[in-house]
C-alpha positions as CSV (number, residue, x, y, z in Angstrom):
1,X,-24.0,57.6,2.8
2,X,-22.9,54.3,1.2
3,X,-25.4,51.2,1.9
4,X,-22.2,49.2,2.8
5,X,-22.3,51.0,6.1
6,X,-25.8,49.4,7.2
7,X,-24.3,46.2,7.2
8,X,-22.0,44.2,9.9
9,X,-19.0,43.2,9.0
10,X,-18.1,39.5,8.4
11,X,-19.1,37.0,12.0
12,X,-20.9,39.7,14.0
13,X,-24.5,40.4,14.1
14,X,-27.3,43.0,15.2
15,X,-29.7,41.1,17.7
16,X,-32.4,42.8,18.3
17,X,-36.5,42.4,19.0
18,X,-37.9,39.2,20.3
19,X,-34.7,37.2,20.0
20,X,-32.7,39.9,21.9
21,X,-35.4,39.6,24.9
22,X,-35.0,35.9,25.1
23,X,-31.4,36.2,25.2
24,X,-31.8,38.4,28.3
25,X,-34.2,36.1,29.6
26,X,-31.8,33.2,29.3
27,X,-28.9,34.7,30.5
28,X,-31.1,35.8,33.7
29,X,-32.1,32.0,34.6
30,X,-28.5,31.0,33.7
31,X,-27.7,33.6,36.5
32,X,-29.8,32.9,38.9
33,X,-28.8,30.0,39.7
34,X,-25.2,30.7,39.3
35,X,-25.5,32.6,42.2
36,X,-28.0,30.1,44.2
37,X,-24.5,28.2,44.3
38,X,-22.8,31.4,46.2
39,X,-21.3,32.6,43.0
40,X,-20.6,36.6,43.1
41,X,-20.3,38.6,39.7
42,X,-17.4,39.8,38.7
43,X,-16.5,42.0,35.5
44,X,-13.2,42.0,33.5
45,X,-12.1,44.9,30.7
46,X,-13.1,43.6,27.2
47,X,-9.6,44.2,26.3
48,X,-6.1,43.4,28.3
49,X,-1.9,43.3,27.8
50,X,-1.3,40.5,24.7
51,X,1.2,38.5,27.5
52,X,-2.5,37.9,29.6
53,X,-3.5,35.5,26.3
54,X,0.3,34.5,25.5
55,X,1.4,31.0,24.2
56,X,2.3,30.5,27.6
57,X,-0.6,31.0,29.3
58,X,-1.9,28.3,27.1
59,X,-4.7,30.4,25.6
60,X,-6.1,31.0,21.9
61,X,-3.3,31.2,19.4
62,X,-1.9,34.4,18.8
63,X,-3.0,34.3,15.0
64,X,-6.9,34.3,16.1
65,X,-6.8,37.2,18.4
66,X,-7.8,40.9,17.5
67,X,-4.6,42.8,18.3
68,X,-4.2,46.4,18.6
69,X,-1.3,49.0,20.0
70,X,-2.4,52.0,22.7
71,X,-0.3,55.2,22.7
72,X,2.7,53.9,24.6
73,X,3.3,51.2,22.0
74,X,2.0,48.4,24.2
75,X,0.2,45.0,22.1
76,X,-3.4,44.9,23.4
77,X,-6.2,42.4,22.4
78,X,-9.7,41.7,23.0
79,X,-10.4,38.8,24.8
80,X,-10.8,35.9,23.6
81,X,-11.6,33.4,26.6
82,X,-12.6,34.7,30.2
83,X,-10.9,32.6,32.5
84,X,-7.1,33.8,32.2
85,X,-8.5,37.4,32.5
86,X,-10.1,36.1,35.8
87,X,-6.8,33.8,36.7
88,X,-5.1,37.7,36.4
89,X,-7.8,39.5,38.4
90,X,-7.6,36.9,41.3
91,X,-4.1,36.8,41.6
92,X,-4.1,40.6,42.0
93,X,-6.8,41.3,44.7
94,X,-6.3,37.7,46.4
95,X,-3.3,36.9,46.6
96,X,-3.2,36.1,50.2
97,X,-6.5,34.5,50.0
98,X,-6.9,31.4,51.3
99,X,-10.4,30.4,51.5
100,X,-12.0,29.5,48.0
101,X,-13.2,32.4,45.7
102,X,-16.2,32.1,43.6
103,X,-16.8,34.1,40.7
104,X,-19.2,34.4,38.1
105,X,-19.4,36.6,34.6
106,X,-21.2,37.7,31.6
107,X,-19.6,39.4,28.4
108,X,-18.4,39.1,25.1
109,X,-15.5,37.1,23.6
110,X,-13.7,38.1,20.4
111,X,-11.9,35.2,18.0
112,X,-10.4,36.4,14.8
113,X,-10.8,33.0,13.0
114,X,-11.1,33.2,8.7
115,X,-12.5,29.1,9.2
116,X,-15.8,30.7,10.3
117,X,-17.9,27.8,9.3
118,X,-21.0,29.3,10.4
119,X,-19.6,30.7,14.0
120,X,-19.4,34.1,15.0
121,X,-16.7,36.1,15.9
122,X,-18.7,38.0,18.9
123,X,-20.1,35.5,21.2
124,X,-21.5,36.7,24.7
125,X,-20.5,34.0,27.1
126,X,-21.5,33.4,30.7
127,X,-19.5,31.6,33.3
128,X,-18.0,30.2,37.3
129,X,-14.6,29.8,37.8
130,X,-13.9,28.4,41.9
131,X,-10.6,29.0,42.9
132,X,-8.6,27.6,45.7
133,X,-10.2,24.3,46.0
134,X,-8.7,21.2,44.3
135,X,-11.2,18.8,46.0
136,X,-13.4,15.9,43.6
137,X,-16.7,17.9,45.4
138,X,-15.3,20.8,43.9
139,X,-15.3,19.1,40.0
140,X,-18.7,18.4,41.1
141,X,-20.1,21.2,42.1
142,X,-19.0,22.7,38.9
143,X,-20.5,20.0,36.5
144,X,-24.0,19.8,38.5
145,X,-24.3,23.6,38.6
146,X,-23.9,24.1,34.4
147,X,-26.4,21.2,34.4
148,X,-28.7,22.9,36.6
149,X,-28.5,25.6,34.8
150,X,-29.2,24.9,31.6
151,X,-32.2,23.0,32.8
152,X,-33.1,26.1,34.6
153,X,-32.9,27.9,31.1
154,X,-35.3,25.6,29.2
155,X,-32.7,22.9,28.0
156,X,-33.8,19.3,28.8
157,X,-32.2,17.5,26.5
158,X,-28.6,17.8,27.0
159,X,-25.5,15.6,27.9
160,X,-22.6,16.9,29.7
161,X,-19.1,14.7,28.5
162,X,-16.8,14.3,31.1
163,X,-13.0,13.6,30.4
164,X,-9.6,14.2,32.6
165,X,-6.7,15.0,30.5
166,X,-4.5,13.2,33.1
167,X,-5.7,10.1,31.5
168,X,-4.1,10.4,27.9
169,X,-1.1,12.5,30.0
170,X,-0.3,9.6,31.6
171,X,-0.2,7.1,28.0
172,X,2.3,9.8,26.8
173,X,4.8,9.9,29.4
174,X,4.8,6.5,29.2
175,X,5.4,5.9,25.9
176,X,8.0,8.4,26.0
177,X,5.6,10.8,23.6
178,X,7.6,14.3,23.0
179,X,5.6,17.5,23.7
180,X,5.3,18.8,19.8
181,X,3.6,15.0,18.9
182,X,1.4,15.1,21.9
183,X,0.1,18.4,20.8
184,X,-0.5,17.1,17.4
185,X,-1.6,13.7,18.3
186,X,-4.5,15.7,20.6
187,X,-6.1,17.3,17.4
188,X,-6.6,14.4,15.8
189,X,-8.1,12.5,19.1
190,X,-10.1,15.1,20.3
191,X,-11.5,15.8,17.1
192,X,-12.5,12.2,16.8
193,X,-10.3,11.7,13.5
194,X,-9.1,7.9,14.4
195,X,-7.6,7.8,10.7
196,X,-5.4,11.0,10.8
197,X,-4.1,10.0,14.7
198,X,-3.2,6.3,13.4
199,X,-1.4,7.7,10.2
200,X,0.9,10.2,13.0
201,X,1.7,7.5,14.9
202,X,2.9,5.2,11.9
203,X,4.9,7.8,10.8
204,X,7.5,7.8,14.0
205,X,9.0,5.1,15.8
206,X,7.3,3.6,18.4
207,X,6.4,0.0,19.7
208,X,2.9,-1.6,18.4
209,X,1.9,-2.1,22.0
210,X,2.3,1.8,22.7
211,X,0.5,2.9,19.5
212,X,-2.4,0.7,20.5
213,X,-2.5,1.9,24.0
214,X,-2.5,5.5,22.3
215,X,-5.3,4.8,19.5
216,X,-7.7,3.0,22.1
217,X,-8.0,6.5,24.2
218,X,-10.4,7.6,21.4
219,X,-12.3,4.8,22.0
220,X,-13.0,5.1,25.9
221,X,-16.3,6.7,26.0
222,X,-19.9,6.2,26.7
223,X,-21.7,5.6,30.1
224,X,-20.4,5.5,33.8
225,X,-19.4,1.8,33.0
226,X,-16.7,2.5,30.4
227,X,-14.8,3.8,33.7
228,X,-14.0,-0.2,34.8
229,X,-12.8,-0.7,30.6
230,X,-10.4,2.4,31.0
231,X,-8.4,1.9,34.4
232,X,-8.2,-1.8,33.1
233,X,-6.5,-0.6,29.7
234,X,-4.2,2.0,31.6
235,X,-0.8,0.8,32.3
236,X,0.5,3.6,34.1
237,X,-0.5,4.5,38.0
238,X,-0.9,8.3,36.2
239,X,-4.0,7.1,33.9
240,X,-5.4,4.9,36.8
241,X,-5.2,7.7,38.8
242,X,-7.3,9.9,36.9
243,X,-9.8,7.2,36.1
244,X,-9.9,7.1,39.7
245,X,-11.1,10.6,40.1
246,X,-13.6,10.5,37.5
247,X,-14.9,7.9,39.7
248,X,-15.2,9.6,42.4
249,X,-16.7,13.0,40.6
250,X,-19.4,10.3,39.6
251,X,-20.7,9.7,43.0
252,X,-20.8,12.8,44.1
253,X,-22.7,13.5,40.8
254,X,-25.2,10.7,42.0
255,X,-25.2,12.5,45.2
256,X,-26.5,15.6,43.5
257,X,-29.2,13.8,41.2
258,X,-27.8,14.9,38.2
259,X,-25.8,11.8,36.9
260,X,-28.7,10.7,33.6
261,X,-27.0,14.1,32.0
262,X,-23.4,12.8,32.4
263,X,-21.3,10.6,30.3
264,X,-17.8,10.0,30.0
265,X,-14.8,10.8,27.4
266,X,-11.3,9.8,28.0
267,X,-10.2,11.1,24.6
268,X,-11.7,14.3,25.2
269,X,-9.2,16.7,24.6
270,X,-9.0,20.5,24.4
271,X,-7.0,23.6,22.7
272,X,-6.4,25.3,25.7
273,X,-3.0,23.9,27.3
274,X,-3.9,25.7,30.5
275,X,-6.0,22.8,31.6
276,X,-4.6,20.3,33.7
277,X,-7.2,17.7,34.7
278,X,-11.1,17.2,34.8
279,X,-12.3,19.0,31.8
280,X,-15.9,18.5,30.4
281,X,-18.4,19.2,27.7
282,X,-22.0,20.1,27.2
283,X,-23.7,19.0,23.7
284,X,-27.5,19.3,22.8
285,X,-29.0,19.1,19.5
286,X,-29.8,21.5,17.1
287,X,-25.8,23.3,17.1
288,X,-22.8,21.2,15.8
289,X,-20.5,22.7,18.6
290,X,-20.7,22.3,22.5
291,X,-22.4,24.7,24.1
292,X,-20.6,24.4,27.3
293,X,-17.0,24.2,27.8
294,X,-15.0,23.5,31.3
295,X,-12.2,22.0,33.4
296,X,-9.8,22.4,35.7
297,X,-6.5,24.8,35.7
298,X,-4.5,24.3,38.6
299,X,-1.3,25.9,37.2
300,X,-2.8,29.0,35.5
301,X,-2.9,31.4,38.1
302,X,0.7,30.6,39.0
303,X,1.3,32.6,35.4
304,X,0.2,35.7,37.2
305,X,2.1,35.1,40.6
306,X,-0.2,33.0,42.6
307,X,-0.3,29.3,43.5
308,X,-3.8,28.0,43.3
309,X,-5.8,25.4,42.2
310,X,-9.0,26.0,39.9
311,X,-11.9,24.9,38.4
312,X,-14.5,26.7,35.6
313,X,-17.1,26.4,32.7
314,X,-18.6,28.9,30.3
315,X,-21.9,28.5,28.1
316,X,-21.6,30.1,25.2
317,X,-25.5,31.9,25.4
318,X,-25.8,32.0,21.2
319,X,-25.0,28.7,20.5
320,X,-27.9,27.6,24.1
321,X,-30.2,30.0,22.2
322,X,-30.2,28.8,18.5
323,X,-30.5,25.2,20.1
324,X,-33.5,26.1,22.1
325,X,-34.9,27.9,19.1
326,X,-34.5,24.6,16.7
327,X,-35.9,22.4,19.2
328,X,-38.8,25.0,19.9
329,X,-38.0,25.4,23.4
330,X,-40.1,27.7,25.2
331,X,-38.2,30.4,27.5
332,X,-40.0,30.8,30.2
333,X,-40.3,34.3,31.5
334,X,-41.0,36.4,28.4
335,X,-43.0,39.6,29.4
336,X,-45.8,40.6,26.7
337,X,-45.6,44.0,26.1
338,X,-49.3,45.6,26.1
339,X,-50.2,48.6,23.8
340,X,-52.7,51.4,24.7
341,X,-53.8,53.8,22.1
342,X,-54.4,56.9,22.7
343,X,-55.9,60.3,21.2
344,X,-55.0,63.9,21.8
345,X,-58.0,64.4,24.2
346,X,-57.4,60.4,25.9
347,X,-53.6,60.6,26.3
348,X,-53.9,62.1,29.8
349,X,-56.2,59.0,31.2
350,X,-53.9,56.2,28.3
351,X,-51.0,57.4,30.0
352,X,-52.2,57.2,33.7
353,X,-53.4,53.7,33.0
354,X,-49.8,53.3,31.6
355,X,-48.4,54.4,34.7
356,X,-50.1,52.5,37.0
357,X,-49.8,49.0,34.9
358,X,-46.1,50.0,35.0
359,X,-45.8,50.4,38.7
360,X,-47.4,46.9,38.7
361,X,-44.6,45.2,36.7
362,X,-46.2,45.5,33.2
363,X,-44.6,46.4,29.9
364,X,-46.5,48.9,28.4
365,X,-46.0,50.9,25.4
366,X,-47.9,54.2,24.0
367,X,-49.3,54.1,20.7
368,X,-51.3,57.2,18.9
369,X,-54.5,56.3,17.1
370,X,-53.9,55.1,13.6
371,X,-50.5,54.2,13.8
């Protein structure tokens, strides 16, 4: 048999051994108190219909997903985001629900991306997604419950960057921005890259005053206080608006306890157009990506027949783990496994003692003499 077949292929991995056991450990706490907020588990097939992930859905673009064909001809594809596979199972078993629904996961994502740079292809992600409440305390709950747990996990040093798309929305429409230069003008602003935004915006016609107004979003973010800076700046009743309900996500925050992890980002941005509002971010050190990623959707579900407003967030659990590895976090939780030797005429009383140190709730392994 060729050696080539002991290997992975390129962006997945074999996790096995004390790493594997922390990242069951991890994704335990991370559940527990998912569903110390009421949050009920819910499980979605690792692969759906292409049109679940279509452009427009406002999902991962076509190009990164794994695509394959069943017998009947129809285009299938692993998933590569949760939530719309969620939006899809809601709208089909709750349709005439009324009250809000609150689900919580655990799986694997799959993202064909050749621009690796270090990040895998497999991820195992864990998640909430409330549905059917468009209320501020609902934002909140969402944002204090990641940061609860990720502290539960063993993560102390974290900030969560809050943002509302509505914000830079609002510039847009008032400058009279067309959708294909918005979309274009986001990756440059959300990806902090002030130069490549400013040389877009030179390169169309537009008034001074509106290319400043659209170059200072990237600007806007930092502590509660650059709230006051941002409504001031906004021109629009659409911005001021949304400035507003950041506001207003903030106290509640306080409310919880929770607001030293929180900070604010009105150029935050993101590649999923499905978002409509409060989005938000989780960075710690030690991984160059956030490790949490979240907002609201209020006009996904309506792509699979059902008018609802939405909010969610999924932690992607490798990038938590290799941040808790670099800054030596200890997971809390870890069972030591024991070893009893054992001989041909002991193994009778080795493996009682195994027995009843199992019953107990102890990991125990039998070893033969010698080995």
């Amino acid at each position: 048999m060729s050696k080539k077949l002991v290997h992975t292929p390129e962006g997945v991995r074999d996790i096995y051994g004390d790493e594997k056991e922390k990242k069951t450990v991890v994704e335990r706490l991370l559940q527990e108190k998912i569903r110390a907020y009421g949050y009920r588990d819910i499980q979605t097939p690792t692969f759906e219909y292409f049109d679940v992930f279509s452009k427009e859905v406002g999902t991962t673009p076509s190009k990164e997903l794994y695509k394959f064909f069943d017998k009947e001809g129809n285009t299938l594809v692993l998933r590569p985001d949760f939530t719309p596979s969620i939006a899809r199972c809601a709208a089909k078993y709750f349709m005439d629900e009324n009250v809000p629904i609150r689900f919580c996961y655990q799986g694997n994502t799959f993202t064909n991306t050749s621009n690796l740079q270090g990040k895998l292809k497999e991820v195992t992600q864990m998640g909430a997604e409330l549905i059917g409440d468009a209320s501020v305390q609902a934002d909140a709950e969402m944002i204090a419950m990641t940061i609860e747990a990720l502290y539960h996990a063993g993560l102390t040093d974290f900030q969560i960057s809050i943002g509302n798309l509505e914000y830079f929305k609002g510039i847009c429409a008032e400058v009279g921005l067309n959708e294909e230069l918005e979309l274009e003008l986001r990756e440059y602003i959300s990806g902090k890259n002030f130069f490549g935004a400013q040389e877009l915006l030179e390169s169309v016609q537009m008034e001074q005053k509106d290319r400043d107004a659209l170059l200072k979003v990237s600007e806007l973010f930092g502590t509660a206080d650059i709230l006051k800076e941002a409504k001031e700046t906004a021109s629009n009743k659409r911005s001021k608006d949304a400035v507003e309900r950041l506001e207003k996500v903030y106290q509640v925050l306080c409310d919880y306890g929770v607001e030293k992890y929180v900070s604010f980002d009105l150029g935050m941005l993101s590649k999923y157009n499905y978002y409509t509002g409060i989005i938000f971010k989780g960075y710690t050190y030690g991984v160059g990506d956030a490790i949490v990623k979240g907002g609201r959707y209020d006009n996904l579900l309506s792509q699979f027949g059902k008018d609802a407003p939405a909010i969610g967030f999924m932690i992607v659990v490798d990038d938590l783990l290799s941040a808790m590895s670099r800054q030596g976090v200890i997971i809390s939780g870890m069972e030591q496994c024991e070893k009893l030797y054992y001989t041909e005429i002991t193994f009778k009383e080795q493996l009682n003692a195994a027995k009843r140190m199992r019953t107990e709730g102890k990991h125990v392994e039998l070893v033969p003499e010698g080995k």
